[in-house]
DRENDREN-70227 format. One record per residue: residue in three letters; x, y, z negated of N, C-alpha, C in turn. Coordinates in steps of 0.001 Angstrom, whole numbers. Layout:
BEGIN
NUVEX; ALA; X; Y; Z; X; Y; Z; X; Y; Z
...
This chain:
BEGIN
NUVEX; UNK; 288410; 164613; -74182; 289363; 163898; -75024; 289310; 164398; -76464
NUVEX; UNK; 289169; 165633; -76965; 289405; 166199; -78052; 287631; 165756; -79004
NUVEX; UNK; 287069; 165574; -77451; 285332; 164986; -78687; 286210; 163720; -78853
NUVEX; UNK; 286125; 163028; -77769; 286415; 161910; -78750; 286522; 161554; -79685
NUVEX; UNK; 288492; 162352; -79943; 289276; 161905; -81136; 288394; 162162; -82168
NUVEX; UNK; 287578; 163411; -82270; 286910; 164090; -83367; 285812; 162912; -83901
NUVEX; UNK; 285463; 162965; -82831; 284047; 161588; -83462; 284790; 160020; -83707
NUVEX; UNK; 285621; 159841; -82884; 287061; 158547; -83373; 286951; 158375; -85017
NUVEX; UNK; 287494; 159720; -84939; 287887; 160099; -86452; 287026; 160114; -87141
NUVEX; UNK; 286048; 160794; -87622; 284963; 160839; -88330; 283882; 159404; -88736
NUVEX; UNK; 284194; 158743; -87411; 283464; 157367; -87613; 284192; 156458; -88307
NUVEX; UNK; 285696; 156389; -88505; 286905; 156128; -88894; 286851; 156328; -90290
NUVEX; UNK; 286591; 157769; -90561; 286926; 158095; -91907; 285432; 157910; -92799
NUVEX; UNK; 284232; 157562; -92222; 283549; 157221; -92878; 283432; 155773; -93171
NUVEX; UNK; 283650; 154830; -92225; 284166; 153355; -92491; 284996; 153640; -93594
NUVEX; UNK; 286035; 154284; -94056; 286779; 154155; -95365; 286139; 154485; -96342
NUVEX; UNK; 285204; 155738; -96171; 284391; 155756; -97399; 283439; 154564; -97520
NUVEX; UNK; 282900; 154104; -96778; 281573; 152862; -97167; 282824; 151776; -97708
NUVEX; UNK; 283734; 151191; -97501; 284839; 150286; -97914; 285195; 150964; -99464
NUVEX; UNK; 286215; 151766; -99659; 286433; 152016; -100925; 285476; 152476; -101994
NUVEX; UNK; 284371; 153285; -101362; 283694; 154267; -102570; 282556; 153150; -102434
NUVEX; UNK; 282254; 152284; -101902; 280815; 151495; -102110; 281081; 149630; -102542
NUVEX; UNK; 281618; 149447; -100965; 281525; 148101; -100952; 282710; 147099; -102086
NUVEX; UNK; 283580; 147525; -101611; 285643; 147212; -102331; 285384; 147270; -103236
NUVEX; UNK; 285170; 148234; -104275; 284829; 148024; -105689; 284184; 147409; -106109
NUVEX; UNK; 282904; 147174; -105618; 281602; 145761; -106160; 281899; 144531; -105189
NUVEX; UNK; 283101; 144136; -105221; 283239; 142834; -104328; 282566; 142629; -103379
NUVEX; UNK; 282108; 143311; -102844; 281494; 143022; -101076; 281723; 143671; -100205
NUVEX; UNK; 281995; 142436; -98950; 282966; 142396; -98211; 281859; 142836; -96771
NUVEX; UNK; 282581; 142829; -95827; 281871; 143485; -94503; 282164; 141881; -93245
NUVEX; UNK; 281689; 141565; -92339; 282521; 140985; -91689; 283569; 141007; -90653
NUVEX; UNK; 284138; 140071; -89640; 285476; 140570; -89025; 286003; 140612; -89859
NUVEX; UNK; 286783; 141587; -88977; 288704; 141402; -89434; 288490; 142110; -91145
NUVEX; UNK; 287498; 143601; -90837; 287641; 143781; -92422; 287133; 143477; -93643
NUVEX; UNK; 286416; 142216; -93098; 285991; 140944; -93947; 287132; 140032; -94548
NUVEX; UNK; 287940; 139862; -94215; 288934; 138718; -94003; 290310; 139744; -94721
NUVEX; UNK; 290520; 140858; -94423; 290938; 142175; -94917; 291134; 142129; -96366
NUVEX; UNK; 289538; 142268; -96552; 289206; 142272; -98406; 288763; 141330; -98750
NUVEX; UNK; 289374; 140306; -98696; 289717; 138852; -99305; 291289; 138700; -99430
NUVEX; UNK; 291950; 139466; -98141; 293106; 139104; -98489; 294079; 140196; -99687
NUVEX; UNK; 293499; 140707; -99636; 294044; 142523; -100738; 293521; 141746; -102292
NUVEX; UNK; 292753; 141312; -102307; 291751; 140847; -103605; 292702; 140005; -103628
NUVEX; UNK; 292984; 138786; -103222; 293806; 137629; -103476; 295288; 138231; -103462
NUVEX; UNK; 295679; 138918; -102966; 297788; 139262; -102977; 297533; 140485; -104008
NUVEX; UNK; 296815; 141664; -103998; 297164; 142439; -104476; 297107; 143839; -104090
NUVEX; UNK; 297606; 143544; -102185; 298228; 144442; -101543; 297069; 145400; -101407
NUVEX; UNK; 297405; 146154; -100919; 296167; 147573; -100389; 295347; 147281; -99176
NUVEX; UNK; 294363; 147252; -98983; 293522; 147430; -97971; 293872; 147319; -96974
NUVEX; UNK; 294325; 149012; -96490; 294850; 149424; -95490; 295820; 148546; -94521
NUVEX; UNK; 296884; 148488; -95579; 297637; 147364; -94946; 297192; 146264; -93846
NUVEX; UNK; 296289; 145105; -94667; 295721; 144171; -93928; 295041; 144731; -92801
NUVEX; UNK; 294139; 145809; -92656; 293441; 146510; -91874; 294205; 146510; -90476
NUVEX; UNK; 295789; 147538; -90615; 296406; 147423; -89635; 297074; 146644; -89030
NUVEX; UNK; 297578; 145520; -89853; 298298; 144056; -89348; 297676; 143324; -88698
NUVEX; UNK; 296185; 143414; -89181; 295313; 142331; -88710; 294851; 142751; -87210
NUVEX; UNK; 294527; 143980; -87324; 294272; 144182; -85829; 295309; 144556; -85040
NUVEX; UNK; 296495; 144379; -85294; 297755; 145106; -84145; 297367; 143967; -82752
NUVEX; UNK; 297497; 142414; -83598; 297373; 141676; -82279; 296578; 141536; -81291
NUVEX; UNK; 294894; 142321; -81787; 294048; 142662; -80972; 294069; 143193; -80409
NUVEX; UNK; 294918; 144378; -80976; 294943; 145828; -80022; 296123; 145522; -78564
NUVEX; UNK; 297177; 144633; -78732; 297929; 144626; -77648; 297065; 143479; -76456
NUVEX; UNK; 296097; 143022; -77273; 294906; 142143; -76136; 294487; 142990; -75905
NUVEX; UNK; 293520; 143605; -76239; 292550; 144596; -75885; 293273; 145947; -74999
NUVEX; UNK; 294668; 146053; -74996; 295105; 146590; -73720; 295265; 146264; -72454
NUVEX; UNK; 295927; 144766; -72797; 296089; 144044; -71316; 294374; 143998; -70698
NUVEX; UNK; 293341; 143599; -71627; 292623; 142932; -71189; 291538; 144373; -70544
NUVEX; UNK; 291470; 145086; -71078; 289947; 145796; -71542; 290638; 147346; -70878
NUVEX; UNK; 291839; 147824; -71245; 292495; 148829; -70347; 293315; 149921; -71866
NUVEX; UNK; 293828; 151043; -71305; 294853; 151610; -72109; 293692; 152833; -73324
NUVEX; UNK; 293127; 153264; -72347; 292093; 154442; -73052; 291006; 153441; -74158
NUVEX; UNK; 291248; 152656; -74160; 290538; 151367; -75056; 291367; 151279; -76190
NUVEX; UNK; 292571; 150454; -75678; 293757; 150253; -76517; 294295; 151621; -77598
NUVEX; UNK; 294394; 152844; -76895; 294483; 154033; -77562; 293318; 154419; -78487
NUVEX; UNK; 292460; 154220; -77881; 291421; 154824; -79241; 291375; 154172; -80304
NUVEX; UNK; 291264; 152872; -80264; 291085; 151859; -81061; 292246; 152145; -81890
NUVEX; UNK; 293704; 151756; -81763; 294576; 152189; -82473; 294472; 153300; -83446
NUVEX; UNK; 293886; 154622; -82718; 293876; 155847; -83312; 292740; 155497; -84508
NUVEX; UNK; 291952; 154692; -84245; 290368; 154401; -85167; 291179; 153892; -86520
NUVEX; UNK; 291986; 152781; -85881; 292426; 151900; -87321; 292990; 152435; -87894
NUVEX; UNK; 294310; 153052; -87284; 294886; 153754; -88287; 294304; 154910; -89086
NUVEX; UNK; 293346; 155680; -88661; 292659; 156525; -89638; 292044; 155625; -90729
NUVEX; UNK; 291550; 154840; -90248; 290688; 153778; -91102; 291768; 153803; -92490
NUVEX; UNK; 292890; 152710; -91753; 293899; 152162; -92489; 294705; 153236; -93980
NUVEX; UNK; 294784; 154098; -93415; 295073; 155235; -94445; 294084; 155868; -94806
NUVEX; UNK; 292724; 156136; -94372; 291640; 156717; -95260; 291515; 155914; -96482
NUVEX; UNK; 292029; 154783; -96001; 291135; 153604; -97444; 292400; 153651; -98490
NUVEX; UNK; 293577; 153560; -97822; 294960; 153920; -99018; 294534; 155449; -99608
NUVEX; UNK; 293956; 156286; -99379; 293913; 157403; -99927; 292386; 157540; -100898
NUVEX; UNK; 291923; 156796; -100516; 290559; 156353; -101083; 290474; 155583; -102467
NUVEX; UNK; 291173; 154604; -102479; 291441; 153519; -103093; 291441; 154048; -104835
NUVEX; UNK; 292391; 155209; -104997; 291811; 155073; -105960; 291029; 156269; -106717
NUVEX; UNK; 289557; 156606; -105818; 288609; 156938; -106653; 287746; 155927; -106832
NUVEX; UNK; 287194; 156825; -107524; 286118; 155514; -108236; 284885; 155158; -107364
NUVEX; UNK; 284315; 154310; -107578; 283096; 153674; -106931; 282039; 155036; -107401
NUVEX; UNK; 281258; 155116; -106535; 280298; 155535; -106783; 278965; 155221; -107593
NUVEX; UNK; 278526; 153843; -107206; 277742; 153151; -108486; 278337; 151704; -108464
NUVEX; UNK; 277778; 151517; -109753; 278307; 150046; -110011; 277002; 148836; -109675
NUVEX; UNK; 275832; 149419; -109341; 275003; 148372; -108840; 275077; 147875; -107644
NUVEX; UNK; 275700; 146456; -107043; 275325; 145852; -105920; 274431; 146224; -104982
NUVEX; UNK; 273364; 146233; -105571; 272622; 146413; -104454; 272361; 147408; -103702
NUVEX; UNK; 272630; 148667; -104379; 273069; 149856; -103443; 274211; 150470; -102977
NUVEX; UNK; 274944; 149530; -103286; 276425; 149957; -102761; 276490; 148889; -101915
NUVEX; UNK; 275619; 147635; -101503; 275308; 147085; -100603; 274998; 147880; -99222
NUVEX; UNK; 273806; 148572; -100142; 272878; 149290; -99037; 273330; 150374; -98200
NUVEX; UNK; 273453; 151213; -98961; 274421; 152883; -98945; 276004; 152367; -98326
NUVEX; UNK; 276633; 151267; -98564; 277763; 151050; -98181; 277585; 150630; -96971
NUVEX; UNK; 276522; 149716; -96667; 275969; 149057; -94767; 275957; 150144; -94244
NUVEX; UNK; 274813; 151570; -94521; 274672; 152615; -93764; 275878; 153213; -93469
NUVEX; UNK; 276556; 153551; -94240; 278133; 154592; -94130; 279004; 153854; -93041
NUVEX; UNK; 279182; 152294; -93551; 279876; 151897; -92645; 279791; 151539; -91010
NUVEX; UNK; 277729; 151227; -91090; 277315; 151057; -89835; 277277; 152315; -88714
NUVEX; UNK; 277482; 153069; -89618; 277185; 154877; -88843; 278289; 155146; -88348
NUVEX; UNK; 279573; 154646; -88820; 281191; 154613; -88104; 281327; 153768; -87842
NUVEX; UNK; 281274; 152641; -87790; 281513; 151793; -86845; 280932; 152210; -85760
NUVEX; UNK; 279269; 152751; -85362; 279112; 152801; -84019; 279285; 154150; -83457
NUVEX; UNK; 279928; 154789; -84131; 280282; 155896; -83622; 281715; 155904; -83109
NUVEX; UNK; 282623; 154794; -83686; 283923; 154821; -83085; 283275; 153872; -81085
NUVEX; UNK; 282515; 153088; -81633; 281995; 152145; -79759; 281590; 153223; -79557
NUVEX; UNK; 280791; 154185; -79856; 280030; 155000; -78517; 280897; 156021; -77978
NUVEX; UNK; 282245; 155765; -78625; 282823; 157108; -78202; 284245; 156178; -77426
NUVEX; UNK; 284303; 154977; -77207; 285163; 154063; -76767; 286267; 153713; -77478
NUVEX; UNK; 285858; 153243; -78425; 287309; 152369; -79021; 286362; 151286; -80272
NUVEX; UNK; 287006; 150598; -81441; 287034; 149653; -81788; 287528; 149390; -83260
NUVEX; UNK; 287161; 148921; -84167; 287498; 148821; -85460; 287672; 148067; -85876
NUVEX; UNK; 287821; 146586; -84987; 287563; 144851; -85135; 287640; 144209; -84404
NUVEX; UNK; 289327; 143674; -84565; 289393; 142821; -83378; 288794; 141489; -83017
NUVEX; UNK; 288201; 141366; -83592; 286955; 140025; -83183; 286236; 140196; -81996
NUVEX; UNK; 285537; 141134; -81806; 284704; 141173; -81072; 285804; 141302; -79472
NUVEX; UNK; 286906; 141801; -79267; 287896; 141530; -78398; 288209; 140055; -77959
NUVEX; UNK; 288249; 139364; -79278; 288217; 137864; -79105; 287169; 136901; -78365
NUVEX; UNK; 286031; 137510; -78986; 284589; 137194; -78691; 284531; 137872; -77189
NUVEX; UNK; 285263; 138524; -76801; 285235; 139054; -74666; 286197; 138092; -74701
NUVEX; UNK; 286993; 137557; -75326; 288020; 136662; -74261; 287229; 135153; -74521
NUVEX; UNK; 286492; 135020; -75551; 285730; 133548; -75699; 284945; 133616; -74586
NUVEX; UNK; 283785; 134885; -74301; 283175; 134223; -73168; 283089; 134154; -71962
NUVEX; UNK; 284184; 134230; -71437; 284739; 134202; -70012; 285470; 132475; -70238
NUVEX; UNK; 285584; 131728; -71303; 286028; 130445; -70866; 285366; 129680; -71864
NUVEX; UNK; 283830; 129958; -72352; 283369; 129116; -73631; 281708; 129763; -72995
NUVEX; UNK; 280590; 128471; -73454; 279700; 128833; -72669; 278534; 129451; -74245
NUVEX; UNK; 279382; 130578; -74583; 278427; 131116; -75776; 278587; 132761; -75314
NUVEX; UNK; 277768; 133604; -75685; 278003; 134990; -75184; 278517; 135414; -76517
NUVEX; UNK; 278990; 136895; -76391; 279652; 137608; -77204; 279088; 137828; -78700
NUVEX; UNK; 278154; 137904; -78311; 277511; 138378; -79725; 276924; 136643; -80780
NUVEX; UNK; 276826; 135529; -79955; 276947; 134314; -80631; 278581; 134204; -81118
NUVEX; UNK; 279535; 134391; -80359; 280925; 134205; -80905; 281325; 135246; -82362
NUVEX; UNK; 281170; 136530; -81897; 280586; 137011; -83416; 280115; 136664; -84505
NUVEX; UNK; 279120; 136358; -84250; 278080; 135794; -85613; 278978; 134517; -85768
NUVEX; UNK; 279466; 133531; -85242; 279935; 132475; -85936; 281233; 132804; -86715
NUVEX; UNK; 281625; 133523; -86289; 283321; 134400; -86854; 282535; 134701; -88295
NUVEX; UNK; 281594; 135511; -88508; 280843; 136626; -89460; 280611; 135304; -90386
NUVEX; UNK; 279881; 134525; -90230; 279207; 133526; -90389; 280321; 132727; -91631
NUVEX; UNK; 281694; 132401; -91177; 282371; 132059; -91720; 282831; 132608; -92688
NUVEX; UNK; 283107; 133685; -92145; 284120; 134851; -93377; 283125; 135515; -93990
NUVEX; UNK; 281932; 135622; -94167; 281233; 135659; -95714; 280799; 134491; -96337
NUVEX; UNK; 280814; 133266; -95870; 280885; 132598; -96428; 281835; 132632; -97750
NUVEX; UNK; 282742; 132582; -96929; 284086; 132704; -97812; 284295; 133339; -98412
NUVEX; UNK; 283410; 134678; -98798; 283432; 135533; -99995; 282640; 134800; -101645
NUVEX; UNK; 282089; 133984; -100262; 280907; 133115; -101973; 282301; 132010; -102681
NUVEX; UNK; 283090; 131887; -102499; 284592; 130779; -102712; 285463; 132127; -103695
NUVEX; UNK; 285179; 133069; -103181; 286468; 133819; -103736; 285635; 135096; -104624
NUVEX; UNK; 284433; 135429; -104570; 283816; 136974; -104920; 282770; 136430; -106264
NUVEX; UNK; 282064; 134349; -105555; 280690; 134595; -106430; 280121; 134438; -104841
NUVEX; UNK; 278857; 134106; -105644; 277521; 133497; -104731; 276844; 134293; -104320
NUVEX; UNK; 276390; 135141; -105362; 275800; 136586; -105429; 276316; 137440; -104832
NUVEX; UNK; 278241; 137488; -104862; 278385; 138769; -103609; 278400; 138358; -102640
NUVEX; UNK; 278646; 137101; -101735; 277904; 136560; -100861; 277280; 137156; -100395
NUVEX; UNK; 275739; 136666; -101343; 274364; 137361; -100350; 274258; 138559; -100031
NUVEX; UNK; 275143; 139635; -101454; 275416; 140911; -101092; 275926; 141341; -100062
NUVEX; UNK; 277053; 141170; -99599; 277591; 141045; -98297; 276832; 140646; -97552
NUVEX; UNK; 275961; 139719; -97644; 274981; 139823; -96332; 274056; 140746; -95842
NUVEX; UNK; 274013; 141081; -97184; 272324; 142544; -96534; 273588; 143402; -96506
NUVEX; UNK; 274356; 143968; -96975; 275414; 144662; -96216; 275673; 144895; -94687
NUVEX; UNK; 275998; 143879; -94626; 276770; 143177; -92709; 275428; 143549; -92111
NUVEX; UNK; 273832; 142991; -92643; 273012; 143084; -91787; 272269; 145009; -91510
NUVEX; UNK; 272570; 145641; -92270; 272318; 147018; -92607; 273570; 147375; -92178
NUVEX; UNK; 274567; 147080; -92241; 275781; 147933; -91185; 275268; 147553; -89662
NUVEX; UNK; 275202; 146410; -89174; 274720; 146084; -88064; 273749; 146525; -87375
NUVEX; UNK; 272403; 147009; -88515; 271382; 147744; -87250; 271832; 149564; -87147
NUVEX; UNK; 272610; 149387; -88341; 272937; 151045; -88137; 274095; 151422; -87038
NUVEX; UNK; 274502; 150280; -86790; 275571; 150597; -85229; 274575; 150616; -84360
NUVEX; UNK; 273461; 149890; -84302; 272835; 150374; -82746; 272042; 151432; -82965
NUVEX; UNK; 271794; 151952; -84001; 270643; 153273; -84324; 271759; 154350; -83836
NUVEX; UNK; 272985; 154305; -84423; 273832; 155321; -83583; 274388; 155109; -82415
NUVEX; UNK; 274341; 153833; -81723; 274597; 154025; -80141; 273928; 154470; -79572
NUVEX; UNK; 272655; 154010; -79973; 271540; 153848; -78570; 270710; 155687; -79460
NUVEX; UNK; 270930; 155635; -80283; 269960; 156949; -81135; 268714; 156901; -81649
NUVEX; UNK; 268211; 157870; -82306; 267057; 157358; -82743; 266145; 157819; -81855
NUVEX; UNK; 266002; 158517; -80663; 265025; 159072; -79640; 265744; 158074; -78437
NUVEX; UNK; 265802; 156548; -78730; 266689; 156157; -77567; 265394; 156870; -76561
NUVEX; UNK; 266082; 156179; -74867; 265082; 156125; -73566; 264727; 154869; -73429
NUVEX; UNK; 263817; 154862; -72790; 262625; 153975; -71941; 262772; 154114; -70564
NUVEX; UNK; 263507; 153115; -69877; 263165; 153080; -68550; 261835; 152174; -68035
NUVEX; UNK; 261107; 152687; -67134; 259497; 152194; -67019; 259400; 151923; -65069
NUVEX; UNK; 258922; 150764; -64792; 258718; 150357; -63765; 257054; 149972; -63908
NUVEX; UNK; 256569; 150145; -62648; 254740; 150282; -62954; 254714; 149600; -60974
NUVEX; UNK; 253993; 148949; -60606; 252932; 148632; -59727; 252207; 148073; -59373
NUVEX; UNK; 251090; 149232; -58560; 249918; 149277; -58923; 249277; 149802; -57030
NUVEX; UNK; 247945; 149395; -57046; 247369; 150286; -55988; 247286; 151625; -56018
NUVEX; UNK; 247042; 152600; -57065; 246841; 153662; -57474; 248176; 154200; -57893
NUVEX; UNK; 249675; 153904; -56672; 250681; 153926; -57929; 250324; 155413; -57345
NUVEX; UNK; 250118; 156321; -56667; 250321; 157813; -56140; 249519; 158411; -57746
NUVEX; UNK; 248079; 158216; -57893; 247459; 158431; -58819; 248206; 158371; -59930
NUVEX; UNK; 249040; 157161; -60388; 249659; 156930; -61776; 250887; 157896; -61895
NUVEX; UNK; 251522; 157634; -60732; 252967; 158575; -60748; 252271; 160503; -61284
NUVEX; UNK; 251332; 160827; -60648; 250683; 161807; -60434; 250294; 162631; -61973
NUVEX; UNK; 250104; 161629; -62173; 249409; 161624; -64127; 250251; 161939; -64823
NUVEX; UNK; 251194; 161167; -64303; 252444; 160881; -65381; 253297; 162564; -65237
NUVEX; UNK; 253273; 163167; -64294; 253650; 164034; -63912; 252890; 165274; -64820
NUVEX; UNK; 251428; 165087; -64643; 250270; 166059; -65280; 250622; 166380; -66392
NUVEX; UNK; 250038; 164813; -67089; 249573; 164688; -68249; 251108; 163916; -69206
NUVEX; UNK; 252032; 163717; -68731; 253178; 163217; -69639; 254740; 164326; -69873
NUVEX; UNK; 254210; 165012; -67960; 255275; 166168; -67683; 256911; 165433; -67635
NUVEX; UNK; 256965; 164443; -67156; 258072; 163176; -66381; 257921; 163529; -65205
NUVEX; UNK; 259028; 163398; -64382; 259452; 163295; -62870; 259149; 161825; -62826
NUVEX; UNK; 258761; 160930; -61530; 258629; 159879; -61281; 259430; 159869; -59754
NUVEX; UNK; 259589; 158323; -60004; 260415; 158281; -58204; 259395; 156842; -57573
NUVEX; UNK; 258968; 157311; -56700; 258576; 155943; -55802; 259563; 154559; -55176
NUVEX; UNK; 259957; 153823; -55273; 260597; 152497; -54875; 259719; 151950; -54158
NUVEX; UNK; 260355; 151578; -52895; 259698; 150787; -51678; 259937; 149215; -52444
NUVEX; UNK; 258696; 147957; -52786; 258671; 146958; -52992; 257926; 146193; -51841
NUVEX; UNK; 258655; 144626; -51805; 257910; 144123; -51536; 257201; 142598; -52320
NUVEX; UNK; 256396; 142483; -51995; 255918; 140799; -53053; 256524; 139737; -52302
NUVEX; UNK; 257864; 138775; -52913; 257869; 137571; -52616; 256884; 136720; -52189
NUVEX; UNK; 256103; 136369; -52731; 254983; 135372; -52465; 253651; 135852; -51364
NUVEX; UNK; 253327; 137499; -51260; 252449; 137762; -50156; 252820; 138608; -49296
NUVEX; UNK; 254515; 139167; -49711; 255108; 139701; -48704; 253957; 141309; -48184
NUVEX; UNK; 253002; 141710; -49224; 252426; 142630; -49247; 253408; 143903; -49726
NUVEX; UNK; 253389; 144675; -48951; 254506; 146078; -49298; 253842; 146976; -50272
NUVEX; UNK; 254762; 147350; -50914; 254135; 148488; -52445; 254647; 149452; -52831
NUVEX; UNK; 254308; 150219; -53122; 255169; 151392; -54148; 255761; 150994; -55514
NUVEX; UNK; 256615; 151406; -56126; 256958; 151129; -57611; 257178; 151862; -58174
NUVEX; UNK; 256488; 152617; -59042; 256541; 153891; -59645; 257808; 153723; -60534
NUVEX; UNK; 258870; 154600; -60647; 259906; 154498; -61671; 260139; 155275; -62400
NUVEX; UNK; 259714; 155719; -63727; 260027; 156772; -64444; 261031; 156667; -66024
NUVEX; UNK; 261431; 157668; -66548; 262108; 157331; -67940; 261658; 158096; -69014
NUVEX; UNK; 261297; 157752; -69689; 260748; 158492; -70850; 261228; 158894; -72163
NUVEX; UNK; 261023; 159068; -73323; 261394; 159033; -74660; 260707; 157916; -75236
NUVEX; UNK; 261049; 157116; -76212; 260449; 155964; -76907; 259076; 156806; -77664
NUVEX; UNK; 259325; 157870; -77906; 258112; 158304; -78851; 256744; 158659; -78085
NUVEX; UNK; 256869; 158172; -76490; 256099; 158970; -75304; 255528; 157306; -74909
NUVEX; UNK; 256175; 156361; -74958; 255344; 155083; -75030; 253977; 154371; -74584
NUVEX; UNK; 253763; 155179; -75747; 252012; 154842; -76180; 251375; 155414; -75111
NUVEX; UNK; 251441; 156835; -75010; 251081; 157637; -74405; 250922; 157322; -72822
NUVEX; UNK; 252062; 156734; -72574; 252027; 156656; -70540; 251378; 155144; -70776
NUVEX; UNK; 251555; 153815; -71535; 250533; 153115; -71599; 249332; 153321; -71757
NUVEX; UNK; 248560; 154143; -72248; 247324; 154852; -71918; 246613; 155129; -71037
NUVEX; UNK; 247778; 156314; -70417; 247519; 156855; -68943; 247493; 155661; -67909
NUVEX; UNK; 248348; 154795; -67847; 248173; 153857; -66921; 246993; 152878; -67250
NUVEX; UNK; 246433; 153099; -68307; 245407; 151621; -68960; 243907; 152366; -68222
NUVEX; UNK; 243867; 153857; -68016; 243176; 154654; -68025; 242580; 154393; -66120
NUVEX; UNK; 243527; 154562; -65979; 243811; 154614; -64108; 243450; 153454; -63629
NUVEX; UNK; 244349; 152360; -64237; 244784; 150880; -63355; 244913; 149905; -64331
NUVEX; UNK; 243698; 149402; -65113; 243919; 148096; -66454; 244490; 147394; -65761
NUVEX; UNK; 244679; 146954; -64576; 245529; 145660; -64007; 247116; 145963; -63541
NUVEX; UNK; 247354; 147284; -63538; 248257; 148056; -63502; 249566; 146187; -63845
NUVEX; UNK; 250828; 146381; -62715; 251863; 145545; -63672; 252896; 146267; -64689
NUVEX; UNK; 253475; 146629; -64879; 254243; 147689; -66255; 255421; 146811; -66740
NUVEX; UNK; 256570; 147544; -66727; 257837; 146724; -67254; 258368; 148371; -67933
NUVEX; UNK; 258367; 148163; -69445; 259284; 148686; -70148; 261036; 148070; -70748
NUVEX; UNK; 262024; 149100; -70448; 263001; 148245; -71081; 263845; 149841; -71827
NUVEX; UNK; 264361; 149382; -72800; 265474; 150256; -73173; 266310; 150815; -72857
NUVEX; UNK; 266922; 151856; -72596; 268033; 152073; -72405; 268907; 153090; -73169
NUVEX; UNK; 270549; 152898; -73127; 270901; 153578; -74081; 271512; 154826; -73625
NUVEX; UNK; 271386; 155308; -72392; 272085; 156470; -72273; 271296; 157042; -70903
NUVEX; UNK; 271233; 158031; -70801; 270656; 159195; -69448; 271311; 160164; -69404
NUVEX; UNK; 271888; 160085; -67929; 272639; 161087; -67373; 272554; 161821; -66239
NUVEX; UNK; 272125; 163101; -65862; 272422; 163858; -64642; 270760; 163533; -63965
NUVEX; UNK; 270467; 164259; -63161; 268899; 164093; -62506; 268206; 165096; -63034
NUVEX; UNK; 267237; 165074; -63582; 266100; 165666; -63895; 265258; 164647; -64771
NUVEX; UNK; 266108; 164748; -65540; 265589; 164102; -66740; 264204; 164765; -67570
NUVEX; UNK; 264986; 166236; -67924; 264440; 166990; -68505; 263052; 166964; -69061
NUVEX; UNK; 262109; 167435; -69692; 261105; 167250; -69716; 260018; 168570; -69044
NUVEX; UNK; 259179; 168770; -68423; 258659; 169208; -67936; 257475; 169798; -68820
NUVEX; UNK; 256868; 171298; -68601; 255412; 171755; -69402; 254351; 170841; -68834
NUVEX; UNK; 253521; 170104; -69871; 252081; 169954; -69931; 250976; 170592; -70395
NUVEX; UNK; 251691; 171917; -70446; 250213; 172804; -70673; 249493; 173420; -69319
């Protein structure tokens, strides 16, 4: 509980810095709620913060019923740091006055807390709460209901900011966006790897040698010849890749091979093993 709050917080309080010290001052806006946020502070007057927490209260009492309490709590705890980092923020000064790197530098800061408040379970935007209750009765998935929300409300910065901060806001949103999954998933994400083959004993074997991975055998069988198989299953590091495609190209060119991503490994024997 106490990591949490700590990383809660920190992802929290850097979302306020990419908002006040980058983006807020050069008119560009983020999307979601704290898109819609800083349009509405720009147009009344009011502070940031404010909108920040009003706007998401009604999410947050969804996102309890719906999603559960340890959800509802973090999230709360996120905004409100948010909400008062940026009142306390507000008035230093921008850091630079060029767009385009307070575009840039402002996407990273903010994308690096934003996904550090999800990986640690909670929430900075109640949209995407909305976007879980759209697709359980609307036939679009979560991340299309998103983008059309996003879609709108920078628009609407080109009506109220200029055309130009617009587009700014867009390489913004899109540079906050890959920097939430660079900090979920990490930059050494895993590779989960499925392989079979006749030679899977040989391949698993290699992989063991020459990669220093544990492998697990899976009993398969083929739909269509109902021929029984092994399925070699191993997990790797993304930077190890190349490498076990090799080894298997080496062994078995007809080898079948399914790589997929994954964002988290836990417990087993993961570890990595000596190849000397």
């Amino acid at each position: 509980m106490i990591r949490r709050t700590l990383f809660i917080f920190l992802g929290a309080a850097l979302v306020s810095i990419g908002l006040e010290i980058f983006l807020v001052p050069n008119n560009i806006i983020d999307g979601g709620i704290v898109g819609i946020s800083i349009i509405l502070s720009h147009l009344t007057g009011l502070t940031l913060g404010l909108f920040l927490f009003l706007l998401n209260l009604p999410f947050l009492i969804i996102g309890y019923k719906q999603i559960g309490k340890t959800f509802a709590i973090s999230t709360l705890f996120g905004v409100t740091v948010m909400s008062i980092g940026t009142s306390l923020l507000h008035p230093v000064s921008s850091m630079t006055e060029d767009p385009l790197l307070a575009a840039v530098f402002g996407g990273i800061i903010l994308g690096i807390g934003v996904g550090l408040v999800i990986r640690y379970g909670g929430s900075l935007d109640g949209t995407e709460i909305v976007a879980i209750l759209f697709n359980k009765k609307l036939p679009f998935s979560v991340g299309e209901t998103v983008m059309f929300f996003n879609i709108f409300i920078l628009g609407s910065a080109g009506f109220v900011f200029g055309w130009d901060r617009a587009m700014y806001s867009l390489i913004a949103y899109f540079i906050a966006f890959k920097m939430i999954d660079v900090t979920i998933l990490g930059l050494d994400e895993s590779r989960s790897v499925w392989i079979i083959s006749d030679k899977d004993e040989e391949i698993g074997d290699a992989l063991l040698r020459r990669l220093g991975r544990g492998v697990t055998y899976l009993s398969g069988e083929g739909a269509y010849t109902g021929e029984r198989k092994k399925v070699v299953f191993c997990v790797i590091s993304r930077l190890e890749e190349a490498k076990l495609k090799t080894i298997i190209e080496d062994i078995d060119p007809g080898a079948f091979l399914a790589v997929g991503a994954i964002s988290n490994v836990k417990g087993g024997n993961f570890k990595k093993r000596s190849i000397h």
